[in-house]
VMD Tcl script that builds the backbone (N, CA, C; Angstrom):
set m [mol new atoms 351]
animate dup $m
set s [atomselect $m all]
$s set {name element resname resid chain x y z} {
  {N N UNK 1 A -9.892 38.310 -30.192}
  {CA C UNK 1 A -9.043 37.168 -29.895}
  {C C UNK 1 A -8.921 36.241 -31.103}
  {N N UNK 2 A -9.910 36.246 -32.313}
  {CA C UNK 2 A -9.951 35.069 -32.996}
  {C C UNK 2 A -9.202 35.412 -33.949}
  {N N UNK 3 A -9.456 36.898 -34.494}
  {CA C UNK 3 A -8.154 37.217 -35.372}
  {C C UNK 3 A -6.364 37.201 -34.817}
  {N N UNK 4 A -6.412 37.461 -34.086}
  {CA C UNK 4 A -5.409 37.426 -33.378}
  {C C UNK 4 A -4.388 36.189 -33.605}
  {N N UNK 5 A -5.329 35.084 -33.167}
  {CA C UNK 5 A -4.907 33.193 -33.142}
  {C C UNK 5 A -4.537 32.867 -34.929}
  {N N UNK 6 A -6.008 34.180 -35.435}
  {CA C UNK 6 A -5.609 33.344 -36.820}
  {C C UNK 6 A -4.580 33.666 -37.362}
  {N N UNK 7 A -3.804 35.135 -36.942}
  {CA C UNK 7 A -2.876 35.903 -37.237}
  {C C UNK 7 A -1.613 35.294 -37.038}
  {N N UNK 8 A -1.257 34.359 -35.690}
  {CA C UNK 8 A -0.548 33.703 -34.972}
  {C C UNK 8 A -0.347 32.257 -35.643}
  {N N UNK 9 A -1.519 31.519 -36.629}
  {CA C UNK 9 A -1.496 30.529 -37.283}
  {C C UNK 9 A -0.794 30.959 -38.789}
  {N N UNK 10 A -1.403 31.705 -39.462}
  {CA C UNK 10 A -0.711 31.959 -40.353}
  {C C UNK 10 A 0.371 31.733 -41.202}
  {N N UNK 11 A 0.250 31.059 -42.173}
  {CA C UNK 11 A 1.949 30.304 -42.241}
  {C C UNK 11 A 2.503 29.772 -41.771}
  {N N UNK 12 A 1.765 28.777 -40.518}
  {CA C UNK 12 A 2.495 28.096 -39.895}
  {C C UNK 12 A 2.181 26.258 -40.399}
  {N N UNK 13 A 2.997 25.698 -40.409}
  {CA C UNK 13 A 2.182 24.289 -40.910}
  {C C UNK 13 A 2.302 23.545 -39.969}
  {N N UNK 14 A 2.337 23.375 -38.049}
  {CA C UNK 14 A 2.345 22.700 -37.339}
  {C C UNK 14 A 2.190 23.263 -35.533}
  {N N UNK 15 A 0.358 23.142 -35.505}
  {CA C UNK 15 A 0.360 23.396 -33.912}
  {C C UNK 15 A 0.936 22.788 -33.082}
  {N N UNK 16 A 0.924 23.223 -31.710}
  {CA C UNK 16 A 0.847 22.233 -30.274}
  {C C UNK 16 A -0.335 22.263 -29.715}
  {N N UNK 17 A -1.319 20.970 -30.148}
  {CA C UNK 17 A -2.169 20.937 -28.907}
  {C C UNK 17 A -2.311 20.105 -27.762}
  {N N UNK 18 A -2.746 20.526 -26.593}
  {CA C UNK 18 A -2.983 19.840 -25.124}
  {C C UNK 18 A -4.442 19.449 -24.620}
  {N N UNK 19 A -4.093 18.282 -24.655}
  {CA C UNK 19 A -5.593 17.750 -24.226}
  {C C UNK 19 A -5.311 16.853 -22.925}
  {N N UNK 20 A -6.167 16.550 -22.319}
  {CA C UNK 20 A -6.629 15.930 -20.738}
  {C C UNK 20 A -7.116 14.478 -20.997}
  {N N UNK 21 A -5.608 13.968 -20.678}
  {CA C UNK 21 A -5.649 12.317 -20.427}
  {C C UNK 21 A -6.894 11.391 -19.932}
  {N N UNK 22 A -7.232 10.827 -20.840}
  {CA C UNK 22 A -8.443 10.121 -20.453}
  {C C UNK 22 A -8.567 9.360 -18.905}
  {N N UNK 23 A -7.076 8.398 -19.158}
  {CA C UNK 23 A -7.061 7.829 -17.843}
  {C C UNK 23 A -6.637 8.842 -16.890}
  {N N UNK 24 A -5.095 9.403 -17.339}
  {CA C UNK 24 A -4.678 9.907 -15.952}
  {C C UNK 24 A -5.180 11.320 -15.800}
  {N N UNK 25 A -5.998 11.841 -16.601}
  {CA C UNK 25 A -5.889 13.067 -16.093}
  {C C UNK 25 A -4.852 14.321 -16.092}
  {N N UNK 26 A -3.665 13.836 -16.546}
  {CA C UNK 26 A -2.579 14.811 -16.813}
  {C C UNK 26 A -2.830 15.377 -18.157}
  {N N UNK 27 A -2.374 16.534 -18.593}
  {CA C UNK 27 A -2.296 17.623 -19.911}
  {C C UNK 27 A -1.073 16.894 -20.719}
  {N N UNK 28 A -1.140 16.527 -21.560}
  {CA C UNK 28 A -0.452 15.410 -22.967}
  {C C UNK 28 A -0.643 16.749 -24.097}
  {N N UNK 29 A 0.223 16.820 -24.492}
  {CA C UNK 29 A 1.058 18.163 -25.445}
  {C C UNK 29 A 1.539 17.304 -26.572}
  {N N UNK 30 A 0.921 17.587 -27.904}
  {CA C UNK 30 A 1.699 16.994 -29.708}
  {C C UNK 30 A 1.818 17.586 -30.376}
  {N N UNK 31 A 2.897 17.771 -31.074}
  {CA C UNK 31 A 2.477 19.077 -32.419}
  {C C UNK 31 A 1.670 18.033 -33.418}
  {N N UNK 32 A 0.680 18.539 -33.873}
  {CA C UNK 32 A -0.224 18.126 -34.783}
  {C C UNK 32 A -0.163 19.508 -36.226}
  {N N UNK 33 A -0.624 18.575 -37.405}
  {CA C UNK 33 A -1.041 19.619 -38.469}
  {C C UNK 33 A -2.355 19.768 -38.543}
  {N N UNK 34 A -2.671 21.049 -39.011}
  {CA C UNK 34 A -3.898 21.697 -38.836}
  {C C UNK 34 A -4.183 22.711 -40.456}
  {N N UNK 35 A -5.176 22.437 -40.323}
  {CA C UNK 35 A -5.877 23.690 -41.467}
  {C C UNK 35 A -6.857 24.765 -40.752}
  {N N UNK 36 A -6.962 25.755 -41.456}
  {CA C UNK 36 A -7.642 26.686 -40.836}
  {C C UNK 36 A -9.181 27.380 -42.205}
  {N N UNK 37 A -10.319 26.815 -41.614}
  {CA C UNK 37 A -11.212 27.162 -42.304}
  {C C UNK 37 A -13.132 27.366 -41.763}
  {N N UNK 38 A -13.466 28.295 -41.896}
  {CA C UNK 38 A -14.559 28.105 -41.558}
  {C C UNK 38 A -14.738 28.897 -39.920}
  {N N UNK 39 A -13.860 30.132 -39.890}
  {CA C UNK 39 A -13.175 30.312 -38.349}
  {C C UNK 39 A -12.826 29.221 -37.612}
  {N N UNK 40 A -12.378 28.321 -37.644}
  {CA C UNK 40 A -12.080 26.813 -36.842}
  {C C UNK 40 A -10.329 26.805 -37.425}
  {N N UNK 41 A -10.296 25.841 -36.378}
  {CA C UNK 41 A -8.961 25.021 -36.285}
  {C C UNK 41 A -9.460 23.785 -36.839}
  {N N UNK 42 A -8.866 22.863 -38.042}
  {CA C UNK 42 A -9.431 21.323 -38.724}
  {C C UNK 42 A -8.216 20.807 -37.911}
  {N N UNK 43 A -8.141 19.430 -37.163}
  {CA C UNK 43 A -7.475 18.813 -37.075}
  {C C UNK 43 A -7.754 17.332 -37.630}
  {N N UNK 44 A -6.945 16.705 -37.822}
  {CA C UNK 44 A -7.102 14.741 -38.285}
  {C C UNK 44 A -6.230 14.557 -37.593}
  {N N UNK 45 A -6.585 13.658 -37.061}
  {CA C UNK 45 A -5.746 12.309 -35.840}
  {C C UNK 45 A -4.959 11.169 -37.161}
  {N N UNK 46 A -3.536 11.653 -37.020}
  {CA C UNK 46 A -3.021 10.427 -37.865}
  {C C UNK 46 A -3.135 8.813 -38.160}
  {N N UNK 47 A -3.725 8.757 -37.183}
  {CA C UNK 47 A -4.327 6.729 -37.375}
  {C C UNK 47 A -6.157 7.535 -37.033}
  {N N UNK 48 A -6.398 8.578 -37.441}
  {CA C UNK 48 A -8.142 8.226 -37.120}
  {C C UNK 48 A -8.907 8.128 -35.931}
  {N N UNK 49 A -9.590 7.863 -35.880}
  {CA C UNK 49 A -10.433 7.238 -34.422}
  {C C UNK 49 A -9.582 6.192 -33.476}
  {N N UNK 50 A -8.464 5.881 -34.008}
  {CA C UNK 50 A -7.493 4.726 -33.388}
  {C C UNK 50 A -6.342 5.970 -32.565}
  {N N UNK 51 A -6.720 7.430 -33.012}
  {CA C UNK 51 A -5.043 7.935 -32.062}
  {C C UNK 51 A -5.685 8.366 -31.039}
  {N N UNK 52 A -4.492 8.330 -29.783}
  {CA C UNK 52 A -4.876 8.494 -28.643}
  {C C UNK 52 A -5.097 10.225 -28.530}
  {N N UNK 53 A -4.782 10.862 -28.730}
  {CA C UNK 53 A -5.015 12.209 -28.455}
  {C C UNK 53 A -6.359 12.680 -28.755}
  {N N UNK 54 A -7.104 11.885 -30.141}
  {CA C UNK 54 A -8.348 11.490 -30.653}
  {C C UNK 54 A -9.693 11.525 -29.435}
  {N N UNK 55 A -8.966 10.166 -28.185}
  {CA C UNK 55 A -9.666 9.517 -28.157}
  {C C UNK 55 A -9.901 10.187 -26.253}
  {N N UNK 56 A -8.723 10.743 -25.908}
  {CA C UNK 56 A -9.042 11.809 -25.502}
  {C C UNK 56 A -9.771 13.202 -25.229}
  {N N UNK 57 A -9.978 13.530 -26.305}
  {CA C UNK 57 A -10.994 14.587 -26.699}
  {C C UNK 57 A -11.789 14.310 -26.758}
  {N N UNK 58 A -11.996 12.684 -27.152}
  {CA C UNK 58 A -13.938 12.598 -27.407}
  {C C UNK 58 A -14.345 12.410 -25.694}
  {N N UNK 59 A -13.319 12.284 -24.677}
  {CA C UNK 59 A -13.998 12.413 -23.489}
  {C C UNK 59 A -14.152 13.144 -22.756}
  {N N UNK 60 A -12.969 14.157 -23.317}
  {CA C UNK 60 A -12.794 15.533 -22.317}
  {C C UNK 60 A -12.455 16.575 -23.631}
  {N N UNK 61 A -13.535 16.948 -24.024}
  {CA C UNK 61 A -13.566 17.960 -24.948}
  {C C UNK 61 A -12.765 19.437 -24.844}
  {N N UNK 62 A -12.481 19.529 -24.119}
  {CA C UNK 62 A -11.603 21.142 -23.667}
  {C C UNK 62 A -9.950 20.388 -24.478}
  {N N UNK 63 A -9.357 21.680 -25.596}
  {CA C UNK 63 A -8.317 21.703 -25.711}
  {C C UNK 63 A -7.698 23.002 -26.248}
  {N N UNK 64 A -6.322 23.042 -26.313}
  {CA C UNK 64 A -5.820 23.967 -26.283}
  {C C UNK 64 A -4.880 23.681 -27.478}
  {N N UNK 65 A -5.043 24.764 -28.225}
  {CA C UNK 65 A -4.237 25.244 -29.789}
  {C C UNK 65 A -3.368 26.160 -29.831}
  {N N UNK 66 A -2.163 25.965 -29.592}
  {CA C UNK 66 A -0.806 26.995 -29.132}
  {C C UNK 66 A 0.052 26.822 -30.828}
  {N N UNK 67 A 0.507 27.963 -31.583}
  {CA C UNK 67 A 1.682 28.565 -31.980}
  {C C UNK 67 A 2.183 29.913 -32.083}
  {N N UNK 68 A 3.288 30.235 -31.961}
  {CA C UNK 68 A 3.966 31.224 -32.006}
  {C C UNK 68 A 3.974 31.950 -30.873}
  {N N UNK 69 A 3.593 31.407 -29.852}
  {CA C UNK 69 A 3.311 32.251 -28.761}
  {C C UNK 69 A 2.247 32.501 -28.376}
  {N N UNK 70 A 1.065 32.161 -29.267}
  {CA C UNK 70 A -0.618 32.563 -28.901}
  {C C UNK 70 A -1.667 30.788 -28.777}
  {N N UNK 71 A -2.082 31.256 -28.008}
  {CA C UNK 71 A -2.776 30.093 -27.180}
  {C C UNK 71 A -4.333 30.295 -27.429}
  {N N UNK 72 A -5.249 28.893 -27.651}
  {CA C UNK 72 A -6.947 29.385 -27.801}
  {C C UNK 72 A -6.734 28.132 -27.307}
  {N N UNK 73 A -7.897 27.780 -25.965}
  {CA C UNK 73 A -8.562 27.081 -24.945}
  {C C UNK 73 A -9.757 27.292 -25.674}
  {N N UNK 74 A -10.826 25.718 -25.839}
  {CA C UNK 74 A -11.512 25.661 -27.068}
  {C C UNK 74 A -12.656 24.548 -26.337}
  {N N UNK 75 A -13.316 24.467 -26.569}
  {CA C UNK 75 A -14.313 23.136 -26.999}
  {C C UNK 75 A -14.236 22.372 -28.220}
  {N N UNK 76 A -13.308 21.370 -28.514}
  {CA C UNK 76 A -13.480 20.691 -29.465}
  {C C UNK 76 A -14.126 19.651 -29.747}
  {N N UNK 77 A -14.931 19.556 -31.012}
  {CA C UNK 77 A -15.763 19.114 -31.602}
  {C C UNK 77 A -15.603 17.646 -32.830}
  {N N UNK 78 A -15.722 16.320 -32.392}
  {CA C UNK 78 A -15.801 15.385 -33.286}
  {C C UNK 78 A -16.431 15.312 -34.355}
  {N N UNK 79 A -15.523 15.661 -35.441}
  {CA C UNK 79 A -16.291 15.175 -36.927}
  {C C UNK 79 A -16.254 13.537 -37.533}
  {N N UNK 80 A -17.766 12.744 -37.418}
  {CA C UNK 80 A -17.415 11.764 -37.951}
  {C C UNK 80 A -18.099 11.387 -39.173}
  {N N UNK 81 A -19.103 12.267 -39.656}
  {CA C UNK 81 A -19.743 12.694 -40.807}
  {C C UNK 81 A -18.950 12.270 -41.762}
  {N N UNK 82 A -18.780 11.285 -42.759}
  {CA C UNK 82 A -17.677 11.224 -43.984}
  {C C UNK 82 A -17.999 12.119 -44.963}
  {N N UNK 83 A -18.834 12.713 -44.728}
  {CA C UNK 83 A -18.656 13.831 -46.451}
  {C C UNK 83 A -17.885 15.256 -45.506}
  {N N UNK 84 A -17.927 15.730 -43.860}
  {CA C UNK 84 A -17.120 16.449 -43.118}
  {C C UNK 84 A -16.072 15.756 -43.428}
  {N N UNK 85 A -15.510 14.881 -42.854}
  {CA C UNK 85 A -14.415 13.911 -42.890}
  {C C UNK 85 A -13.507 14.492 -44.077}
  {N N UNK 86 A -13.938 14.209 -45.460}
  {CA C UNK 86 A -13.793 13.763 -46.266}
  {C C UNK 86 A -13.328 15.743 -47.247}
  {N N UNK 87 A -14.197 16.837 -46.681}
  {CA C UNK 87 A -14.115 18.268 -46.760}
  {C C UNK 87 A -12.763 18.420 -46.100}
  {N N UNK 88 A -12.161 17.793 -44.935}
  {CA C UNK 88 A -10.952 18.352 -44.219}
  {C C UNK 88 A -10.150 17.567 -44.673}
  {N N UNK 89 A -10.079 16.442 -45.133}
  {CA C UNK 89 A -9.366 15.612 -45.713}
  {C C UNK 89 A -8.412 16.459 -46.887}
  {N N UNK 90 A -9.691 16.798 -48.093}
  {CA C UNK 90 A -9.343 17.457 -48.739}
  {C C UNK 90 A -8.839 19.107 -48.128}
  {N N UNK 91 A -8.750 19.468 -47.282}
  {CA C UNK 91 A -7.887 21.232 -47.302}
  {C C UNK 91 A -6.690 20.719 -46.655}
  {N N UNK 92 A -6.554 19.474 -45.840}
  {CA C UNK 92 A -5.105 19.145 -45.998}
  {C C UNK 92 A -4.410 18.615 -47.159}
  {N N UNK 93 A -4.998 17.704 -48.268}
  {CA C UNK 93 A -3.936 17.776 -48.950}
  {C C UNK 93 A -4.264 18.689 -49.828}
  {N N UNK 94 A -4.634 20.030 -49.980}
  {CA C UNK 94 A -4.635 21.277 -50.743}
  {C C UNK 94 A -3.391 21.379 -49.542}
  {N N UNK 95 A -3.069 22.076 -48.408}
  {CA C UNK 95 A -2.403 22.538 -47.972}
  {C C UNK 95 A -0.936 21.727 -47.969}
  {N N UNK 96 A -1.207 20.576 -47.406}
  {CA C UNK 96 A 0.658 19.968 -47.296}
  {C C UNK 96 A 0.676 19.015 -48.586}
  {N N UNK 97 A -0.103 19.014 -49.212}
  {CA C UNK 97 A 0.244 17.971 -50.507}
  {C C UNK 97 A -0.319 16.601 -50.368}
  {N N UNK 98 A -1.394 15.795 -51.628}
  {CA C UNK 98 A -1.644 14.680 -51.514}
  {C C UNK 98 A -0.900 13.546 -51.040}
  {N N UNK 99 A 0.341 13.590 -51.803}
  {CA C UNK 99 A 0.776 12.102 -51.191}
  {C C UNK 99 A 1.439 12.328 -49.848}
  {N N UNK 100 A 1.814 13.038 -49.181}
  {CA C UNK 100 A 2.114 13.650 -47.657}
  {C C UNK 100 A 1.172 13.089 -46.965}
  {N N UNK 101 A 0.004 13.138 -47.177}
  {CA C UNK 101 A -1.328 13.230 -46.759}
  {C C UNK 101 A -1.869 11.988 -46.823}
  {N N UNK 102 A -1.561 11.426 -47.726}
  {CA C UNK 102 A -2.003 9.633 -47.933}
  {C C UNK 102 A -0.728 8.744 -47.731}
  {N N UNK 103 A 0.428 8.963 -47.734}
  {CA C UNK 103 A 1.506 8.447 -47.152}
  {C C UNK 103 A 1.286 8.787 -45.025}
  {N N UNK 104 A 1.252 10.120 -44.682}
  {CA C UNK 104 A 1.286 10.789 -43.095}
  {C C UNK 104 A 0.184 9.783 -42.693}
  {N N UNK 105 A -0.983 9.973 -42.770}
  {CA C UNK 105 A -2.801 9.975 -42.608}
  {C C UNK 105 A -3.522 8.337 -43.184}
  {N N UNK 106 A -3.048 7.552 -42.798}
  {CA C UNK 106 A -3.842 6.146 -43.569}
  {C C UNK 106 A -5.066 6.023 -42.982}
  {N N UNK 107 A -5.806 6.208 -42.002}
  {CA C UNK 107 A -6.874 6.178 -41.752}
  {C C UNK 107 A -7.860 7.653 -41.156}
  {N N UNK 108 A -8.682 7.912 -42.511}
  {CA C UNK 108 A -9.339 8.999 -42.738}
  {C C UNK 108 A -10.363 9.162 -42.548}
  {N N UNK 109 A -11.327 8.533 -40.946}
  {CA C UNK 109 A -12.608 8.494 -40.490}
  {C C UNK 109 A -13.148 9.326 -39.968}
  {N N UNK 110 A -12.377 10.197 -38.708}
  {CA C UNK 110 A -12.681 11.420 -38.167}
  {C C UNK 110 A -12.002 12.723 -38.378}
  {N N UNK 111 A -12.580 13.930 -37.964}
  {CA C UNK 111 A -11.770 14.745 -38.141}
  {C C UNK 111 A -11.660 15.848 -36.488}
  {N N UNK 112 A -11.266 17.003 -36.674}
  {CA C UNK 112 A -11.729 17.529 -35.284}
  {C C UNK 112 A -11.790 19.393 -35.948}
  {N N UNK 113 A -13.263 20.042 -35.291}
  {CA C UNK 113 A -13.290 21.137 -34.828}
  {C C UNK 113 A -12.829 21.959 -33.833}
  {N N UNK 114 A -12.126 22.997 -33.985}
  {CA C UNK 114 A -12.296 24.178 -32.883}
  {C C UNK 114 A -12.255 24.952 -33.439}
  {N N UNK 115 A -13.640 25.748 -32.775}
  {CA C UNK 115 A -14.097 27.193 -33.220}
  {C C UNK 115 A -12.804 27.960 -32.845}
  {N N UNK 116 A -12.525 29.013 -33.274}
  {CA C UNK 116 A -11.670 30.287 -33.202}
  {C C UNK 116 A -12.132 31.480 -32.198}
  {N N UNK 117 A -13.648 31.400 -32.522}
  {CA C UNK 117 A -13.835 32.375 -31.424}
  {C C UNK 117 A -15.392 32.178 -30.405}
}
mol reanalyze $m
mol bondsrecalc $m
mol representation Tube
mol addrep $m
């Protein structure tokens, strides 16, 4: 399955993930950008510890990483470690470009894991 997802990520520069509304409880769907390293999915919350999809996950850890048609239901994992932080920071702007990345991303505190397999 994990090659599969990574096969399905591949060249792509923008998931959909779904996470479980803190308050209401309903499934909330964003395309987010992602890097892929370490068998994991890296995500950064564009405002940080301040975005809601963020802040979501840190309460209901189950989410889901959909492109191209292939889907991974995950346990995701809060990075707030700044030298982690600061490792995913850097493979996004290796991947979409520094100033993308410091123009997109102004606050660079957390990051997010999901294993692949």
């Amino acid at each position: 399955m994990a090659n599969a997802v990574w096969d399905a990520l591949d060249g792509v520069s923008e998931v959909e993930i779904t996470v479980t509304g803190r308050k209401t409880g309903r499934q909330i769907s964003h395309p987010v950008w992602f890097v892929l390293d370490e068998d994991s999915v890296f995500l950064m919350p564009v405002t940080g510890s301040d975005s809601q999809w963020y802040k979501n996950v840190r309460q209901t850890p189950m989410i889901e990483v959909s492109a191209n048609g292939t889907a991974l239901s995950s346990s995701a994992t809060p990075i707030t470690d700044a030298d982690r932080v600061d490792h995913v920071v850097g493979l996004f702007k290796a991947k979409y470009g520094t100033d993308k990345v410091e123009n997109l991303y102004p606050k660079h505190d957390v990051a997010v894991q999901v294993p692949l397999g």
